[in-house]
C-alpha atoms as one frame of an Amber mdcrd trajectory, in Angstrom:
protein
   0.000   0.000   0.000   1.405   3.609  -0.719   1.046   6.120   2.105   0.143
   9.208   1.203  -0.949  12.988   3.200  -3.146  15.763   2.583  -1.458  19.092
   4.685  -3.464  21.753   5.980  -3.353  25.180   7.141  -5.887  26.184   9.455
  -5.901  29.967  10.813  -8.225  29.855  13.511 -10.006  27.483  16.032 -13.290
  27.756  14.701 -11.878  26.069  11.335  -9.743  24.191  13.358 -13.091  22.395
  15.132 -14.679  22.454  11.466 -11.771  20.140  10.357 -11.421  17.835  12.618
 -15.718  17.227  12.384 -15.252  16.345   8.508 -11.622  13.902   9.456 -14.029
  12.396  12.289 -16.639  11.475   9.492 -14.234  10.701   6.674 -12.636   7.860
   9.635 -16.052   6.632  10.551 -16.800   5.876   6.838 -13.780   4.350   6.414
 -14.062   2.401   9.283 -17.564   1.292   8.406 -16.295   0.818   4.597 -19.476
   2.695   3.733 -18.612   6.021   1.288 -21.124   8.886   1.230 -22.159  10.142
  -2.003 -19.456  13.393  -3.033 -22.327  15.755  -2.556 -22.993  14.642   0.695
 -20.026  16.030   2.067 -20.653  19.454   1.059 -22.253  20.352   4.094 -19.469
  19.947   6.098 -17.614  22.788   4.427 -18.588  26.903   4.051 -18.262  28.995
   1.330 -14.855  29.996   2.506 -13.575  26.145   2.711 -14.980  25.189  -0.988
 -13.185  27.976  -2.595  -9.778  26.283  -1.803 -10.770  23.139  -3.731 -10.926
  22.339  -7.395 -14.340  21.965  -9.156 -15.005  20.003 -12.189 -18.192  22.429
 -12.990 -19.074  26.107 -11.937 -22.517  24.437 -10.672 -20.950  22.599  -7.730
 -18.878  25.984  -7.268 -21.619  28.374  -6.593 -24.251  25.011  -4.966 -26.478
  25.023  -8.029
């Protein structure tokens, strides 16, 4: 198996919290080998958080 990481730079507690809430899910998931749908997950992240990732289509972008 190859390891791999994601890195993250969090600036304040609040996002922080927000973080660790979506690494708790993703590990309960895992652990129950049960994956959520992609758009599932959305809710877990603001408008602020979504900006830093890379959409395939301007409709998941703006949560058409």
């Amino acid at each position: 198996m190859k390891y791999c990481f994601v890195e993250f730079q969090v600036d304040d507690s609040k996002r922080f919290n927000a973080l660790c809430k979506v690494f708790n899910e993703i590990k309960k998931d895992k652990d129950n080998n049960s994956w959520r749908n992609e758009e599932d997950w959305l809710i877990f992240f603001d408008r602020k958080a979504l900006s830093h990732f890379w959409w395939t289509s301007e409709e998941l972008v703006n949560g058409s």
